[in-house]
C-alpha positions as CSV (number, residue, x, y, z in Angstrom):
1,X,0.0,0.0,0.0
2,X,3.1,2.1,1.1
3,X,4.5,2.1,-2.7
4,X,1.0,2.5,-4.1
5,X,0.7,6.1,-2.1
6,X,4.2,6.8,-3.0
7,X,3.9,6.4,-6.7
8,X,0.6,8.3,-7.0
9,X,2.1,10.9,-5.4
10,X,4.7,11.1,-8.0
11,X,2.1,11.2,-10.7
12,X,0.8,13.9,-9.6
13,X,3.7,15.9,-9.1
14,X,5.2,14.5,-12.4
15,X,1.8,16.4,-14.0
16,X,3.2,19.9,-11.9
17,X,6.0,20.1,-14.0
18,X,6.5,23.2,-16.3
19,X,6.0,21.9,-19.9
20,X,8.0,23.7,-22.6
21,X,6.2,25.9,-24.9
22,X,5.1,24.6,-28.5
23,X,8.1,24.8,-30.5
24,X,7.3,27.4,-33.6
25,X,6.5,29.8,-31.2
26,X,9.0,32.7,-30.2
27,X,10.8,33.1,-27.1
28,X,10.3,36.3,-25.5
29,X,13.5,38.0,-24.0
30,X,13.8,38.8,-20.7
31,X,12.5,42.7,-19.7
32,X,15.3,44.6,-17.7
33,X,13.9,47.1,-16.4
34,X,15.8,50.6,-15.8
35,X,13.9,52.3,-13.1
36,X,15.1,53.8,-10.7
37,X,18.8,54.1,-12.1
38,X,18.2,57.1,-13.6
39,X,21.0,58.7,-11.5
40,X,23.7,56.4,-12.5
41,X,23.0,55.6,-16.4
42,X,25.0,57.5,-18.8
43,X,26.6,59.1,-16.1
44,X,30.5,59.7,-16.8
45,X,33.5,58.6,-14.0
46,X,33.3,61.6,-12.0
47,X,29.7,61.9,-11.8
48,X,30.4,57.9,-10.4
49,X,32.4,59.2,-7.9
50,X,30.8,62.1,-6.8
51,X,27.6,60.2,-6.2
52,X,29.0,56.9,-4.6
53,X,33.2,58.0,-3.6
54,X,35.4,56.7,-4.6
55,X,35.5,53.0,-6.4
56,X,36.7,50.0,-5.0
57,X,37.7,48.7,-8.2
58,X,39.2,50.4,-11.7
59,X,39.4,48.1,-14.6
60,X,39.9,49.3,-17.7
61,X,39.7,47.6,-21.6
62,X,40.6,49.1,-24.4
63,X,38.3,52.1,-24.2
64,X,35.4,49.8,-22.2
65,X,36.1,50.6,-18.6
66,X,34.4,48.7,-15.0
67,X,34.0,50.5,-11.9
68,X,33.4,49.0,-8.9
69,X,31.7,50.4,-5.6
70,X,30.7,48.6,-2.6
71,X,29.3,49.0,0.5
72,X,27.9,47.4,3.6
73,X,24.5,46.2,1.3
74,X,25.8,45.7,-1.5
75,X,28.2,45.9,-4.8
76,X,27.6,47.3,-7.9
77,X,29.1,47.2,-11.1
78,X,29.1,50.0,-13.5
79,X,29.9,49.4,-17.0
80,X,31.1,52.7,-19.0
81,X,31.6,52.8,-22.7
82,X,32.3,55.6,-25.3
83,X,30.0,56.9,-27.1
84,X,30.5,59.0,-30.1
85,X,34.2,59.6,-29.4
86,X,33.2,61.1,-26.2
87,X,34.3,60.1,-22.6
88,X,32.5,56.7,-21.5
89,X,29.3,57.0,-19.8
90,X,27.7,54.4,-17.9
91,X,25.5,52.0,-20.0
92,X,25.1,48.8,-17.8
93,X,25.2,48.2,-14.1
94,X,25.1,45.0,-11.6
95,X,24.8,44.5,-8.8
96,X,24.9,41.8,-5.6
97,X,24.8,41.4,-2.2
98,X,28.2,40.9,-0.3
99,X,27.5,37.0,-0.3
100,X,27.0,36.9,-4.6
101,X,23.5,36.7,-4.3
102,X,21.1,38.8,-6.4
103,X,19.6,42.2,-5.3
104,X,18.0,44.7,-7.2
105,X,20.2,47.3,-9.1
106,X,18.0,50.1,-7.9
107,X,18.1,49.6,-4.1
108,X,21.8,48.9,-4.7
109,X,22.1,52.3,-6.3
110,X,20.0,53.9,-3.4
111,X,22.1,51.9,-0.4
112,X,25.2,53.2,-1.8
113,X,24.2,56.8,-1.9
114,X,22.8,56.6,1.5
115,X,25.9,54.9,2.6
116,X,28.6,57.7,1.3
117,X,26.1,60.6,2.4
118,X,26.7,59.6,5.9
């Protein structure tokens, strides 16, 4: 009776399971959503530093450059490119708790500035 409980029970978990979606169809891309980083996108270096201090970490590639800035909540990367033979403003950012697990890029942005205004 024991093994007849147990393997209904896996039928009808086996029927939970996520089925692919019809093949034809298109997948849609992930939404990455820019609110609230208004304050650090296409921002330059300075403007970086002014608003966070200074960063922990300076990497530079070619004319792609990575700036790092942590605090006590988080780190976040900020990813600066040229544009149009100009300086390189910021055009990506990432960010993660101290541990390496996800947070959100906006309260990452917000913890920082909080941190470096006190």
């Amino acid at each position: 009776m024991n093994t007849l409980v147990r393997s209904a029970l896996l039928l009808l978990v086996g029927g939970c399971a996520a089925t692919p979606p019809p093949s034809g169809l298109p997948a849609t891309p992930p939404v990455i959503s820019t609110s609230g980083l208004e304050r650090v996108l296409g921002q330059d270096a300075r403007a970086l530093a002014s608003l966070f201090g200074p960063p922990e970490l300076d990497v530079r590639e070619n004319s792609a450059r990575k700036l790092q800035f942590a605090g006590p909540i988080c780190v976040l990367d900020a990813y600066l490119y040229p544009k149009g033979g100009r300086e390189p403003v910021v055009t990506y950012v990432d960010a993660r708790q101290p541990d390496g697990r996800d947070i959100d890029r906006a309260s990452c942005v917000a913890a920082l500035i909080a941190a470096h205004r006190r």
